[in-house]
VMD Tcl script that builds the backbone (N, CA, C; Angstrom):
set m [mol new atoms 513]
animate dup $m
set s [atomselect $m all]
$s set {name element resname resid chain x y z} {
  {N N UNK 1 A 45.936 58.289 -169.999}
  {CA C UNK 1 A 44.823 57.936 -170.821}
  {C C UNK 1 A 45.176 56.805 -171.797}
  {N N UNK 2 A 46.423 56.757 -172.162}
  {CA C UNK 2 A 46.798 55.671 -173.168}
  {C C UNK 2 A 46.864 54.559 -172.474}
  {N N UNK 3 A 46.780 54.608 -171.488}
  {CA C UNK 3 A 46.917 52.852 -170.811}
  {C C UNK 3 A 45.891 52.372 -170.960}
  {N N UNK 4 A 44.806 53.214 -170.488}
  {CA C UNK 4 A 42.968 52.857 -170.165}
  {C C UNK 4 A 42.845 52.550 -171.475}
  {N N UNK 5 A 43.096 52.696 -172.857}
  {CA C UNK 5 A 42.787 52.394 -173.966}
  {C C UNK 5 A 43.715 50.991 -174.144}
  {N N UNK 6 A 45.011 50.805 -174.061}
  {CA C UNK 6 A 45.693 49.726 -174.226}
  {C C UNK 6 A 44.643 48.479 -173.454}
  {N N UNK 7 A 44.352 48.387 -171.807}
  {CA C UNK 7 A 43.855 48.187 -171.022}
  {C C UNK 7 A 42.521 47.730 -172.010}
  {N N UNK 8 A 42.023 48.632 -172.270}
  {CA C UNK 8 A 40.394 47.789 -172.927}
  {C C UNK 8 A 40.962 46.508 -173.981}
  {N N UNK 9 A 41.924 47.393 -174.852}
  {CA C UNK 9 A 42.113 46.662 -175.721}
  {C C UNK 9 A 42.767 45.231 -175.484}
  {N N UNK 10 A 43.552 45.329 -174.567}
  {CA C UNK 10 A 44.159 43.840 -174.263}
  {C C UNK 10 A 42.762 42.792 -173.397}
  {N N UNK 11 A 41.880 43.433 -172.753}
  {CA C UNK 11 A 40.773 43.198 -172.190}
  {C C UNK 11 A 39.617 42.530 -173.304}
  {N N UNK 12 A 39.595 43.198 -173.815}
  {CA C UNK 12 A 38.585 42.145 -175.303}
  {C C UNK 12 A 39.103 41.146 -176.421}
  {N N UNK 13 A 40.827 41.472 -176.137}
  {CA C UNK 13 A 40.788 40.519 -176.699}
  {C C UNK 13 A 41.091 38.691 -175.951}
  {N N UNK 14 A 40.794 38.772 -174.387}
  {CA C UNK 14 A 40.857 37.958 -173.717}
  {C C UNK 14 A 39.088 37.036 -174.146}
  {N N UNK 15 A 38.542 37.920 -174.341}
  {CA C UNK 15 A 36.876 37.661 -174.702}
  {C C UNK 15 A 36.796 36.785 -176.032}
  {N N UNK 16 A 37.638 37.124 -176.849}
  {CA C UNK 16 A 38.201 36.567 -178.095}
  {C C UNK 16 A 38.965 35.259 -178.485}
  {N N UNK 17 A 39.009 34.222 -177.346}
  {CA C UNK 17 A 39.443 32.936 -177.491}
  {C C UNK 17 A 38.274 31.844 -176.921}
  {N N UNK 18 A 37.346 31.682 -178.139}
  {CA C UNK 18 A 36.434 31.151 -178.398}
  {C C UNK 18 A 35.258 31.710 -177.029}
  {N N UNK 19 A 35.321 32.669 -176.480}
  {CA C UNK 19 A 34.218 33.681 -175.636}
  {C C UNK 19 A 34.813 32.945 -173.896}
  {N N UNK 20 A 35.819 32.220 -174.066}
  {CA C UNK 20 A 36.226 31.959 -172.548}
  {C C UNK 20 A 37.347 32.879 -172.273}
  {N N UNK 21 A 37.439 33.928 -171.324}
  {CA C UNK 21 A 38.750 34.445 -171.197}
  {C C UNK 21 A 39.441 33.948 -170.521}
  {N N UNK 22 A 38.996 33.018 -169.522}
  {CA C UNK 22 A 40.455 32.207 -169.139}
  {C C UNK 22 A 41.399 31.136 -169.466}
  {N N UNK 23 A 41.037 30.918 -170.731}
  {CA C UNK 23 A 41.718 29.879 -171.859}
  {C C UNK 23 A 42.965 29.960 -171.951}
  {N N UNK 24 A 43.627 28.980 -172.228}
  {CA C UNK 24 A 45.093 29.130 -173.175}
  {C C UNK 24 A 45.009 29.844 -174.542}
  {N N UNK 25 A 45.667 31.017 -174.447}
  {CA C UNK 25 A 45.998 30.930 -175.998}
  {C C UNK 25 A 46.386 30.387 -176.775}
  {N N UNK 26 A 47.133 29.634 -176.372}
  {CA C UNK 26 A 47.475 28.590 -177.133}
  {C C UNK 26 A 46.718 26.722 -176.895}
  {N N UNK 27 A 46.003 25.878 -177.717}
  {CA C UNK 27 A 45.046 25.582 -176.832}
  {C C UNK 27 A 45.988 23.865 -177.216}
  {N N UNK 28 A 47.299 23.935 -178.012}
  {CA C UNK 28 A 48.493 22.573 -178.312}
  {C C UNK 28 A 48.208 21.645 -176.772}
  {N N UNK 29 A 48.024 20.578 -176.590}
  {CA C UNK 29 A 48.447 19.915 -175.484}
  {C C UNK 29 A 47.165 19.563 -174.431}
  {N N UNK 30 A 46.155 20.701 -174.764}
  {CA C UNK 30 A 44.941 20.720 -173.484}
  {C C UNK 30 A 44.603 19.507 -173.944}
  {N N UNK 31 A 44.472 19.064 -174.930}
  {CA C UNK 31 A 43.604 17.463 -175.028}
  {C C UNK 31 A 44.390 16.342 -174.853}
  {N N UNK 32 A 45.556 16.823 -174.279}
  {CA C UNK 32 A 46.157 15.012 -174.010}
  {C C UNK 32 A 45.447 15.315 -172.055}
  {N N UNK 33 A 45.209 16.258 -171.693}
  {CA C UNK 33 A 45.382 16.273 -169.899}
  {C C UNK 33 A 44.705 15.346 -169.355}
  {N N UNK 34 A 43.895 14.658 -170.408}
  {CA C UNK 34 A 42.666 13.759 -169.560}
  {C C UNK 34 A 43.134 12.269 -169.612}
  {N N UNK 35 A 44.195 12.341 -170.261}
  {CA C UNK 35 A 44.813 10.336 -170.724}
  {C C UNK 35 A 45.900 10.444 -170.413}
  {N N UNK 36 A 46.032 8.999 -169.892}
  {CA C UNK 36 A 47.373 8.518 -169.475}
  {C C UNK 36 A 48.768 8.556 -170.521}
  {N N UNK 37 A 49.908 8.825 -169.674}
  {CA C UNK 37 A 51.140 9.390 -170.651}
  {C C UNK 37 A 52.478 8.815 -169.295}
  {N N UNK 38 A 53.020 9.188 -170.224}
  {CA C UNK 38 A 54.840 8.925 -169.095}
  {C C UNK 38 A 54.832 10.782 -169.282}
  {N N UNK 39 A 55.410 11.071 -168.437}
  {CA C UNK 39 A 56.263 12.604 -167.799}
  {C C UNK 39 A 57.601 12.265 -167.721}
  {N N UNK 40 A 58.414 13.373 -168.037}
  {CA C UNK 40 A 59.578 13.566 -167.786}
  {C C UNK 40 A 60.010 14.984 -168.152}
  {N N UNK 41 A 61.021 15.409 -167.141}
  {CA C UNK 41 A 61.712 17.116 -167.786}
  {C C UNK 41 A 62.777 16.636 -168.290}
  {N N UNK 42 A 62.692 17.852 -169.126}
  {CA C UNK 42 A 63.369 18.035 -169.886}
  {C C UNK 42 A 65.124 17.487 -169.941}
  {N N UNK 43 A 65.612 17.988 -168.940}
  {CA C UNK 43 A 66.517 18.337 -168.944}
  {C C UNK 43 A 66.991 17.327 -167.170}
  {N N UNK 44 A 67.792 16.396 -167.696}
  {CA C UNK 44 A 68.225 15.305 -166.264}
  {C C UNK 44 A 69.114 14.584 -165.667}
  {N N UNK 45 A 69.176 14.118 -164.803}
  {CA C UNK 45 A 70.465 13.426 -164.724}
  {C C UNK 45 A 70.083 12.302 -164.582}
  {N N UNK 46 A 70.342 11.173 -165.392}
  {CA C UNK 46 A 69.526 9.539 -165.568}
  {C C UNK 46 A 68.215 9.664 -166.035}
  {N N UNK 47 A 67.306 8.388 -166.160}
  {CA C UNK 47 A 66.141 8.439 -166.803}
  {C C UNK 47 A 64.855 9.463 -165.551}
  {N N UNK 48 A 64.424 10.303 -165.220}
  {CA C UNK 48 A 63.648 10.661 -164.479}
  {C C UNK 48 A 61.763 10.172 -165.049}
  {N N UNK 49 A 62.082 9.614 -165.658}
  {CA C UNK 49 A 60.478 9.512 -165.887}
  {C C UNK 49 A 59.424 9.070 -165.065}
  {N N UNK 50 A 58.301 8.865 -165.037}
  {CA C UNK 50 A 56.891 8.813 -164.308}
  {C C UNK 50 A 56.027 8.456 -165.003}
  {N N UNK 51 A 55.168 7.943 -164.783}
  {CA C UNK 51 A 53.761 7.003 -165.145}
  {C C UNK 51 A 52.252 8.103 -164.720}
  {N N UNK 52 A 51.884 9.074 -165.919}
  {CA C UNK 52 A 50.438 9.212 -164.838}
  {C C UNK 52 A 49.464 8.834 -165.530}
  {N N UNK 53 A 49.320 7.944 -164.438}
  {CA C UNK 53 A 47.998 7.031 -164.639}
  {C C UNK 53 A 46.711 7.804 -165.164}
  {N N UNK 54 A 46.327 8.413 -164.516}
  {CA C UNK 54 A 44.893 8.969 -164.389}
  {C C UNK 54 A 45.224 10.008 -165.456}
  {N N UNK 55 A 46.178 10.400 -166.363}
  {CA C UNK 55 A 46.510 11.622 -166.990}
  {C C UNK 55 A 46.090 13.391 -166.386}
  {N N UNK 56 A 46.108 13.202 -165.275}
  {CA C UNK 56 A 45.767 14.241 -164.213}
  {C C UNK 56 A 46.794 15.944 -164.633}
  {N N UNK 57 A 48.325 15.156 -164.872}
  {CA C UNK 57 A 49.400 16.023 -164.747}
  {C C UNK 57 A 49.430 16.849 -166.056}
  {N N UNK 58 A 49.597 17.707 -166.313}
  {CA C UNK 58 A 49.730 18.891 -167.801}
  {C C UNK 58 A 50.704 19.975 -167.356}
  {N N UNK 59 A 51.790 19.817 -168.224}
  {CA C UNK 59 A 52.942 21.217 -168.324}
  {C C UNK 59 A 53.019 21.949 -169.432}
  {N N UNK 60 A 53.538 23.222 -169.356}
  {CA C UNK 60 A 53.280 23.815 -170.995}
  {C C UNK 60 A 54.858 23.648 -171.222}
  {N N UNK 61 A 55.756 23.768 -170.655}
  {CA C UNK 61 A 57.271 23.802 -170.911}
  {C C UNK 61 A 58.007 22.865 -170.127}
  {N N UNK 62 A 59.435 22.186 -170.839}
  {CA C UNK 62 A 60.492 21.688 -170.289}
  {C C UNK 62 A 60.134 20.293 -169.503}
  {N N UNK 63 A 58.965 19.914 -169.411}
  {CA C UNK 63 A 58.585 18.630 -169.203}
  {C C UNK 63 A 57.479 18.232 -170.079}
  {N N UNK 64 A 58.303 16.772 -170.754}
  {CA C UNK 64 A 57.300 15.803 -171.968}
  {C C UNK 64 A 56.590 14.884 -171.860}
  {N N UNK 65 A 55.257 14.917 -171.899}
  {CA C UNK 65 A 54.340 13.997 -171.767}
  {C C UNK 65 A 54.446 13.009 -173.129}
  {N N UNK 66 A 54.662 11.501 -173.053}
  {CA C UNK 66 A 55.044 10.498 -173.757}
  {C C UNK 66 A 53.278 9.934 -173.915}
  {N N UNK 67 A 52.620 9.903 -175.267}
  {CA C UNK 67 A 51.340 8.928 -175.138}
  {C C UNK 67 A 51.340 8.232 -176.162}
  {N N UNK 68 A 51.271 6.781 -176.222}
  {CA C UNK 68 A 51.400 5.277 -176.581}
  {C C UNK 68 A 50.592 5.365 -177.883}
  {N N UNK 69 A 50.914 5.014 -179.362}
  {CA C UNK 69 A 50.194 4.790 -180.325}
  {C C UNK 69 A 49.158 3.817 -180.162}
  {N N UNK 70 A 48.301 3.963 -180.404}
  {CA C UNK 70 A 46.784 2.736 -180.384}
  {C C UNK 70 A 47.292 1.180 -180.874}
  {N N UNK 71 A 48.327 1.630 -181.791}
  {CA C UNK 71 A 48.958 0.138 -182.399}
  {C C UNK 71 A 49.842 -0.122 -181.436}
  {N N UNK 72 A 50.553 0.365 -180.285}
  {CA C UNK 72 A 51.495 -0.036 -179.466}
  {C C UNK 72 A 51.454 -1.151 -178.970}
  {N N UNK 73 A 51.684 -2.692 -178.734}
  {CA C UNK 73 A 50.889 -3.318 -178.105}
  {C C UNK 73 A 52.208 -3.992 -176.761}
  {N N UNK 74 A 52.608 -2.799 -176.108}
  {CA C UNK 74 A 53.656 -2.690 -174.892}
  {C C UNK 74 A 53.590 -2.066 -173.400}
  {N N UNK 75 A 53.213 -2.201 -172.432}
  {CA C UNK 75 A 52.634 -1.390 -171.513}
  {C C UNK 75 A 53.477 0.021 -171.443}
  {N N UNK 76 A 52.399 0.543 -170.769}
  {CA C UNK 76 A 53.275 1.892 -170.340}
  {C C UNK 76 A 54.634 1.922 -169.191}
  {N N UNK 77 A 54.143 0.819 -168.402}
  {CA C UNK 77 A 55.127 0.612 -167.006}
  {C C UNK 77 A 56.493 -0.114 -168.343}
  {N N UNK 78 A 56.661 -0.693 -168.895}
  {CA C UNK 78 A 57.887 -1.626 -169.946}
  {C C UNK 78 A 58.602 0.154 -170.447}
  {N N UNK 79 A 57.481 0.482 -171.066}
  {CA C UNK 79 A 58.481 1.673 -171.847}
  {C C UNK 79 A 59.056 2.253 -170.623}
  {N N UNK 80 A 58.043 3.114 -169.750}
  {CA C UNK 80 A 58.915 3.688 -168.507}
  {C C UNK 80 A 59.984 3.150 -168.349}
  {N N UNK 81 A 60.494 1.388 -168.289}
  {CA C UNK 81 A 61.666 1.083 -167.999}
  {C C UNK 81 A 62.443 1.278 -168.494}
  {N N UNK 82 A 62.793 0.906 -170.063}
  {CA C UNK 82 A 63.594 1.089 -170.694}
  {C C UNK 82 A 64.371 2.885 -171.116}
  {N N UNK 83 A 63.288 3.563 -170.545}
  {CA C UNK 83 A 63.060 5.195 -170.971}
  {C C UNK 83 A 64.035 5.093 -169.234}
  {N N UNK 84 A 64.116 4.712 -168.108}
  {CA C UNK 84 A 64.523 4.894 -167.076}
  {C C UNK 84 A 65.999 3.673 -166.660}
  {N N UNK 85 A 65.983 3.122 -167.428}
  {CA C UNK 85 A 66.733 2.434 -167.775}
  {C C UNK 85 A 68.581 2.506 -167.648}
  {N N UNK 86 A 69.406 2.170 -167.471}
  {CA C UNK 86 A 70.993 2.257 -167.401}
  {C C UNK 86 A 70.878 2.215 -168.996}
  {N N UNK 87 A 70.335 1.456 -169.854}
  {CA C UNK 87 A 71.100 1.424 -171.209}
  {C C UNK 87 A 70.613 2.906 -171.669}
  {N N UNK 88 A 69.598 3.344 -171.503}
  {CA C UNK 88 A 68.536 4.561 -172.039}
  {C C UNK 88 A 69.446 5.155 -171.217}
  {N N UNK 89 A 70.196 5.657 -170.332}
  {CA C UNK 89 A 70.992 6.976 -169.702}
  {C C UNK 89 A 72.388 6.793 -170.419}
  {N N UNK 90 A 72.922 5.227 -170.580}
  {CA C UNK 90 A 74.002 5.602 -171.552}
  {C C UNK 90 A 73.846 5.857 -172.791}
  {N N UNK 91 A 73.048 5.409 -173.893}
  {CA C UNK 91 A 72.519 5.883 -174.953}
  {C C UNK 91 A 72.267 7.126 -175.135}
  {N N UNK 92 A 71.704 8.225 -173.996}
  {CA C UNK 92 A 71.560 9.355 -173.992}
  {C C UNK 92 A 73.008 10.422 -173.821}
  {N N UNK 93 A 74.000 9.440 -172.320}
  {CA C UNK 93 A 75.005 9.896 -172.800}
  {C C UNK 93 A 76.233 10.350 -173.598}
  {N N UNK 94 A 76.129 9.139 -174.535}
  {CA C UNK 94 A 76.929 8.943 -175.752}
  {C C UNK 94 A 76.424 9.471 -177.080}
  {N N UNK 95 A 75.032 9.594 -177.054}
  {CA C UNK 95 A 74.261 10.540 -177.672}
  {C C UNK 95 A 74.124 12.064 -178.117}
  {N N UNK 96 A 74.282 12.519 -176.848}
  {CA C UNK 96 A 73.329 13.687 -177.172}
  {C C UNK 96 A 74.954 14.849 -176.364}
  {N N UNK 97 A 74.219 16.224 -175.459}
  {CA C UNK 97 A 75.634 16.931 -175.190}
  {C C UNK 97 A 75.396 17.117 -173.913}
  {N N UNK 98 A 76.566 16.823 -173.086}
  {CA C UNK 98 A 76.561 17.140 -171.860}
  {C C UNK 98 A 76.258 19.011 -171.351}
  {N N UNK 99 A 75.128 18.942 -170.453}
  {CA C UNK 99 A 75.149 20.244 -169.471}
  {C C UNK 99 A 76.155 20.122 -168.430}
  {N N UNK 100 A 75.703 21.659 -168.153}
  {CA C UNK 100 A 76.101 21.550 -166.505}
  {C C UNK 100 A 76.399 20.448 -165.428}
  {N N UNK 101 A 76.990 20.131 -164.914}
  {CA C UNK 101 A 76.903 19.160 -163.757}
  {C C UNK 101 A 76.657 17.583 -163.962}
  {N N UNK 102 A 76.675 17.562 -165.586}
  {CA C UNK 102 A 76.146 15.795 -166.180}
  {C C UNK 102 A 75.270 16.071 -166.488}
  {N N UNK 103 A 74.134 17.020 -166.475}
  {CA C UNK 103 A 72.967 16.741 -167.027}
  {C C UNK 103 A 72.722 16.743 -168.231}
  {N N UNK 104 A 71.864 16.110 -169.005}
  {CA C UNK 104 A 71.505 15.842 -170.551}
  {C C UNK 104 A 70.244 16.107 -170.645}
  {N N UNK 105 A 70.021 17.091 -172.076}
  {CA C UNK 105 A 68.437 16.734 -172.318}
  {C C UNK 105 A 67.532 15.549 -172.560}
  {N N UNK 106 A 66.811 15.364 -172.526}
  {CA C UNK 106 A 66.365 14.072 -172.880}
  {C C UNK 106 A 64.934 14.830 -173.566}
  {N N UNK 107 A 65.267 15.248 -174.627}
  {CA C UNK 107 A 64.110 15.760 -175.526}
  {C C UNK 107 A 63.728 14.734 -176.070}
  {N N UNK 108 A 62.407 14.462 -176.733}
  {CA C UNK 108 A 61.865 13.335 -177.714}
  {C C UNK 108 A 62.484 13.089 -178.902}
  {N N UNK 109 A 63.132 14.112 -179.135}
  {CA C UNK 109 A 64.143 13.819 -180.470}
  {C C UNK 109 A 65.593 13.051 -180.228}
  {N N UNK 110 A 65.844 13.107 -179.350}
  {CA C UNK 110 A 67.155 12.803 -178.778}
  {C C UNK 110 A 67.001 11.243 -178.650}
  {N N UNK 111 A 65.038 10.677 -178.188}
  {CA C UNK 111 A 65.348 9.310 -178.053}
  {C C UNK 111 A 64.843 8.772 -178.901}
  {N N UNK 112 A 64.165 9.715 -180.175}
  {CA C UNK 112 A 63.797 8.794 -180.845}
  {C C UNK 112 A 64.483 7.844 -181.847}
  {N N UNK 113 A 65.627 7.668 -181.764}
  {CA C UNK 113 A 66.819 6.830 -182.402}
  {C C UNK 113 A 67.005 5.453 -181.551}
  {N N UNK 114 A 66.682 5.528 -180.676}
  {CA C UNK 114 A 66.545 4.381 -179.726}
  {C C UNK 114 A 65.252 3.861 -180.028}
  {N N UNK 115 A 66.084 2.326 -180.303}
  {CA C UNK 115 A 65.114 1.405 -181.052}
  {C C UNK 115 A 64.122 0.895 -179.699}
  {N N UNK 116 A 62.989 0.753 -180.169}
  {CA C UNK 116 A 61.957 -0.150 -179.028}
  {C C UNK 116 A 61.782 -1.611 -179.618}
  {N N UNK 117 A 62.550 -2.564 -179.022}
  {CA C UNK 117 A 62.714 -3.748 -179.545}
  {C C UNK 117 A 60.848 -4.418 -179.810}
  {N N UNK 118 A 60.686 -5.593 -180.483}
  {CA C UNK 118 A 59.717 -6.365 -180.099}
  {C C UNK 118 A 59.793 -7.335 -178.471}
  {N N UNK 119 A 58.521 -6.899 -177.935}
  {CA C UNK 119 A 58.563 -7.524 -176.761}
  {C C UNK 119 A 57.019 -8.286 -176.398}
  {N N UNK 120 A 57.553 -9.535 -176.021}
  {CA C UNK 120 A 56.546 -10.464 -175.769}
  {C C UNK 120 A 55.191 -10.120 -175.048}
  {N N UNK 121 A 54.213 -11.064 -174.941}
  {CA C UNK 121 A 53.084 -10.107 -173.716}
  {C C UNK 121 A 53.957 -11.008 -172.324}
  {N N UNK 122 A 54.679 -12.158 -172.260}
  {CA C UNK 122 A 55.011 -12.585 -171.380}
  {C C UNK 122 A 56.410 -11.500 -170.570}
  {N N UNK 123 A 57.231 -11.060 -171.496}
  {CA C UNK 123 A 57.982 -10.176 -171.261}
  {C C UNK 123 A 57.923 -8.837 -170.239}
  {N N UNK 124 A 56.600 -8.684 -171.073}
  {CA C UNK 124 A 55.688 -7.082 -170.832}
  {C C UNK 124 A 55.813 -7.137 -169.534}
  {N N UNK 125 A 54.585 -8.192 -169.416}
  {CA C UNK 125 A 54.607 -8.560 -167.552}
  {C C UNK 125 A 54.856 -8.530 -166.977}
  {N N UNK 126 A 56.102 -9.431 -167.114}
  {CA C UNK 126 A 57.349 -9.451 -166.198}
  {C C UNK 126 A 57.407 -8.005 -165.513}
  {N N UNK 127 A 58.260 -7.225 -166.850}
  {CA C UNK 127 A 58.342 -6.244 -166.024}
  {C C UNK 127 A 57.580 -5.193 -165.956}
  {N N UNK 128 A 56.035 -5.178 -166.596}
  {CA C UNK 128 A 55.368 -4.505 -165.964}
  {C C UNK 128 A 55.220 -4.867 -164.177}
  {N N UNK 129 A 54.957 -6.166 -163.981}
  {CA C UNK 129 A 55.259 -6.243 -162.080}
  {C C UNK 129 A 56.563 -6.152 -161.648}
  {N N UNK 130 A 57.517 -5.383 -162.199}
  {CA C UNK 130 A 58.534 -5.598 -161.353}
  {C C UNK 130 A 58.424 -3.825 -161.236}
  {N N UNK 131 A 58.216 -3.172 -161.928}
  {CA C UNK 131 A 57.701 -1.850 -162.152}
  {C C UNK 131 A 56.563 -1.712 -160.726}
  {N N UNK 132 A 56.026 -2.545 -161.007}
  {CA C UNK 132 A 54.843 -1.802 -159.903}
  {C C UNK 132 A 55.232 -2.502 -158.619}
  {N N UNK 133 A 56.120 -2.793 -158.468}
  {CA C UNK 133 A 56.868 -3.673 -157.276}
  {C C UNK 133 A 57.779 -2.678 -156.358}
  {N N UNK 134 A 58.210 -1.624 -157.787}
  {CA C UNK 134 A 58.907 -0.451 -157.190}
  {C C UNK 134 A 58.328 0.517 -156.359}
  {N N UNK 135 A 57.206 0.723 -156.578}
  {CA C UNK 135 A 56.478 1.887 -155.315}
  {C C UNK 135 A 56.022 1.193 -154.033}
  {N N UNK 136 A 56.340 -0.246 -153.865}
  {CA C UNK 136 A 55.771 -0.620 -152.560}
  {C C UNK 136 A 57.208 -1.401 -152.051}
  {N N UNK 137 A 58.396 -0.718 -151.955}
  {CA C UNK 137 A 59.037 -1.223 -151.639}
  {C C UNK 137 A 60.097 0.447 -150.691}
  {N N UNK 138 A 60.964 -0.444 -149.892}
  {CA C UNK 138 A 61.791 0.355 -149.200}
  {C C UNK 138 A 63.019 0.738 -149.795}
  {N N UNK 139 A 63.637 1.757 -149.824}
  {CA C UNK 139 A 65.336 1.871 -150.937}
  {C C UNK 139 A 65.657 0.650 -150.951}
  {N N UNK 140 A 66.469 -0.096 -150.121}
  {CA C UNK 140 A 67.524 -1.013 -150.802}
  {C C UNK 140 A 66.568 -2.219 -151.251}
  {N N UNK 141 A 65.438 -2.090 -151.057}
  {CA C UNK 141 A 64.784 -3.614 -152.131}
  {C C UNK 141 A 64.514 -2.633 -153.713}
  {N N UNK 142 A 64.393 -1.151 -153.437}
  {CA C UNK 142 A 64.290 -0.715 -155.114}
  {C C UNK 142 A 65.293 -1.107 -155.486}
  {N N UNK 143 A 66.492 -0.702 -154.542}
  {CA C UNK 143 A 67.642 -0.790 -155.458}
  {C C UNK 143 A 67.951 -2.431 -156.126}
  {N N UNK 144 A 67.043 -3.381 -155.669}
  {CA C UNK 144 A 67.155 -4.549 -155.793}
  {C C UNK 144 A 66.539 -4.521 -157.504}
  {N N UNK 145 A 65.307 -4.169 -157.110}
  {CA C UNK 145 A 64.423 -4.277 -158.349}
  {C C UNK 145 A 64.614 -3.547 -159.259}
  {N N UNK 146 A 65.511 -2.237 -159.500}
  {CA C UNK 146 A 65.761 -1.085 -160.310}
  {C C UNK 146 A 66.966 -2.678 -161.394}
  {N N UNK 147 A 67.654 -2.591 -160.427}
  {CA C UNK 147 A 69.039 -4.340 -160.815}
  {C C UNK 147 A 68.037 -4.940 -162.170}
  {N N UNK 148 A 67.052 -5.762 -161.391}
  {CA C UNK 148 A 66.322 -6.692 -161.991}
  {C C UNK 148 A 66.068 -6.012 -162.876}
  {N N UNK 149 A 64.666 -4.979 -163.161}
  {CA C UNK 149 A 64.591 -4.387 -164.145}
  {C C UNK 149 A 65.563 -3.769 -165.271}
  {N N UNK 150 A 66.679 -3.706 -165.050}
  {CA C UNK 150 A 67.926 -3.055 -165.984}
  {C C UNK 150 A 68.397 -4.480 -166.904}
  {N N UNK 151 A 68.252 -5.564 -166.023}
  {CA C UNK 151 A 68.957 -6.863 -166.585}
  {C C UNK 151 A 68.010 -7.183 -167.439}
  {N N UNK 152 A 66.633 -7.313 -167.357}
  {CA C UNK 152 A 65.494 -7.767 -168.099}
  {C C UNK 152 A 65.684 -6.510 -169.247}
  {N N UNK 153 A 65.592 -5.326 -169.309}
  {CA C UNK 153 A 66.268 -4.515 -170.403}
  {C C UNK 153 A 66.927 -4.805 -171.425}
  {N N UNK 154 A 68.559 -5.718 -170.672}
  {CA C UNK 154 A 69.572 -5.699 -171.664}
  {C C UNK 154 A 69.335 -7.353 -171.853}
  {N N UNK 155 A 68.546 -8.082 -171.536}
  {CA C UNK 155 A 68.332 -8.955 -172.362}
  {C C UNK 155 A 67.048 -8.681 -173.487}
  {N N UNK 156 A 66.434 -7.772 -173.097}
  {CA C UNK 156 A 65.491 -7.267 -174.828}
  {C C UNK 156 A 66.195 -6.799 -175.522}
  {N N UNK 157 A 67.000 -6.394 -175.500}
  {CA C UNK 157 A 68.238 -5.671 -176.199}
  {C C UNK 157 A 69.377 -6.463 -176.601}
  {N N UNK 158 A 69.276 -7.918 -176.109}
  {CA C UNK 158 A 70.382 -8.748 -176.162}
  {C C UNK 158 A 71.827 -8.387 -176.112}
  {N N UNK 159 A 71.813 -7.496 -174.965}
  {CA C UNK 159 A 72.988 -6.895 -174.753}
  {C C UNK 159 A 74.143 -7.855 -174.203}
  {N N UNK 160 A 75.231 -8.201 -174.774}
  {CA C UNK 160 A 76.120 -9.207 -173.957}
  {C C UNK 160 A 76.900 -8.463 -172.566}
  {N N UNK 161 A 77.907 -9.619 -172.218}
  {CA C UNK 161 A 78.199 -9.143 -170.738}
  {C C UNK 161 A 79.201 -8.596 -170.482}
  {N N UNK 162 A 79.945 -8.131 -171.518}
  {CA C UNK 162 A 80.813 -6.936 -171.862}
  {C C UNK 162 A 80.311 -6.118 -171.667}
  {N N UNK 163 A 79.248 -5.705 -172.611}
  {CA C UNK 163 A 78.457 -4.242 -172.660}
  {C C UNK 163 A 77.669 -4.054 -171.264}
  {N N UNK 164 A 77.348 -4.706 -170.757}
  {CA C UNK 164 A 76.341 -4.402 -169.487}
  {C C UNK 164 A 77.611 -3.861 -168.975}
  {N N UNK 165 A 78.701 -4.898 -168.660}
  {CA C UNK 165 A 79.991 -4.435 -167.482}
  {C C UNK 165 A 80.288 -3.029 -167.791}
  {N N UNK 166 A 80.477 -2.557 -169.063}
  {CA C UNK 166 A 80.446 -1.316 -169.827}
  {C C UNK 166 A 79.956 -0.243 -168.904}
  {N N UNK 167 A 78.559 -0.382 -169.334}
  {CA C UNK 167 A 77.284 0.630 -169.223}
  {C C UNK 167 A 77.552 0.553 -167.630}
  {N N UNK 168 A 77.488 -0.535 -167.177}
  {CA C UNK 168 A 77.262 -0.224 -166.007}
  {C C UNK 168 A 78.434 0.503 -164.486}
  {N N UNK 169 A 79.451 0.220 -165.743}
  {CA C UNK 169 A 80.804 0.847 -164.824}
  {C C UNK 169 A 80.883 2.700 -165.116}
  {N N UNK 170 A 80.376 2.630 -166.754}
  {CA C UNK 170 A 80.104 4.010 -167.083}
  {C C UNK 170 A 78.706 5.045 -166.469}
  {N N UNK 171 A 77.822 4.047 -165.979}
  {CA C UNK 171 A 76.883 5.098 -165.399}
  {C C UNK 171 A 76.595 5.049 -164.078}
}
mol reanalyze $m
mol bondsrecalc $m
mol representation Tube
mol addrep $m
């Protein structure tokens, strides 16, 4: 008999989040699902991030949806790079604490110390098309363009050619 009473009671109070019972209780996050953001989990080995366009994708845990201040004036495909980036995986490595197997969190706190340089609209471009160059291509031309895109990076960053040889022997 005590269940059938627990049972109602957990039952009305599903009725009790604004009269929809199939709601989130918790309702943090439902209003980004409809706009565009970068994705990434939590927890990775190199930059794993993603672009969704259509803002289609929504997680409640361990993967962070990234959405662009109104004053931003940088595409979403530029940040993806730099967020996916060789300097952004060593920055994270030298950063933050190694898991299991190499993997690192890459929580929002972890990158928000990583500066987002000023970048041109001519810049943007660039590698916003070299970004969208990447899904219509076969492995070894990504691996061409992943190159390109990393170099266009560490020159926003004015990284010299020590440090690239660096980063790039280290990751």
């Amino acid at each position: 008999m005590h269940f059938i009473y627990f049972y109602n009671e957990l039952i009305c109070r599903r009725f009790d989040i604004d009269g929809q019972w199939f709601q989130f209780g918790r309702r943090q996050g439902l209003s980004y699902g409809n706009i565009p953001k970068i994705v990434a989990p939590e927890i990775s080995l190199g930059g794993n991030y993603a672009f969704d366009v259509s803002g289609r994708f929504y997680s409640t845990t361990t993967i962070y949806g990234y959405i662009m201040k109104e004053s931003c004036n940088v595409s979403y495909e530029t940040l993806m790079a730099i967020l996916n980036s060789k300097l952004c995986w060593w920055f994270i490595s030298n950063t933050g604490t190694v898991l299991a197997q190499g993997y690192y969190r890459y929580k929002p706190a972890y990158l928000k110390p990583l500066p987002i340089p000023q970048i041109s609209k001519e810049t943007d471009s660039e590698i916003k098309s070299l970004v969208a160059g990447l899904a219509k291509q076969d492995a070894s031309n990504r691996r061409f363009l992943e190159r390109k895109i990393d170099i266009a990076i560490y020159n926003l960053y004015s990284i010299n050619d020590d440090d690239i040889e660096l980063i790039n022997r280290t990751c």
